[in-house]
C-alpha positions, 0 to 999 in steps of 0.5 A, spaced: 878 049 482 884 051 483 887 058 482 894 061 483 895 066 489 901 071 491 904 070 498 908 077 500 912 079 505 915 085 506 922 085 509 927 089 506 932 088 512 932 081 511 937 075 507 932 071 505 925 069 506 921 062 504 913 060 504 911 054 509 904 051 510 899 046 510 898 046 502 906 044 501 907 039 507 910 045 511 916 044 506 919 050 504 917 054 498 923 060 496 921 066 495 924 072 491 926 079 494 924 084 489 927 092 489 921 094 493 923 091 499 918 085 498 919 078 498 915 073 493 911 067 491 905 064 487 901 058 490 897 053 486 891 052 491 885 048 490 879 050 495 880 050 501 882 052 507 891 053 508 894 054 514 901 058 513 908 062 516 913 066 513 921 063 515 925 069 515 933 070 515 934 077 518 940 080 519 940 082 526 944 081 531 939 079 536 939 071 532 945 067 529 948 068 522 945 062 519 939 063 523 931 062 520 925 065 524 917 063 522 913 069 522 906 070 521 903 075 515 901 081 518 897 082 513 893 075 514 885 076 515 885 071 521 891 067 525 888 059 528 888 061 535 891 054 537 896 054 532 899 061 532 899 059 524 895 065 519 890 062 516 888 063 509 880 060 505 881 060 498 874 059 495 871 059 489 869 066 485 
């Protein structure tokens, strides 16, 4: 079974963000900033367990213009100790 989930991020300061994970190849999914400062995607997942990061384009003076940085979700129920990844479980309902 399959079900569609909302990834969010909250970064208003940031150019731009994008979703990688293990249920995408940890190719990059973009993700759309909306008026309240979060950035958005939906992801089809089939049950089982995910692991994934947010990249993010901050505009800082601390990192190169063009610059992307993974972040994890400060809002992840569980983070994989070995791989610093957050850690998302879709099971059926």
């Amino acid at each position: 079974m399959t079900c569609s989930i909302e990834f969010k991020l909250f970064a208003p300061n940031n150019k731009a963000a994008e979703l990688i994970g293990s249920f995408s190849d940890w190719k990059k999914i973009p993700m759309k900033k909306g008026d309240d400062g979060y950035f958005r995607t939906q992801v089809e997942l089939k049950d089982s367990i995910y692991h994934y990061k947010f990249r993010v384009q901050p505009k800082s003076a601390s990192v190169q213009p063009d610059e992307w940085v993974d972040v994890n979700d400060l809002y992840a129920t569980d983070i994989d100790s070995a791989s610093q990844n957050s850690v998302v479980h879709q099971k059926k309902r």
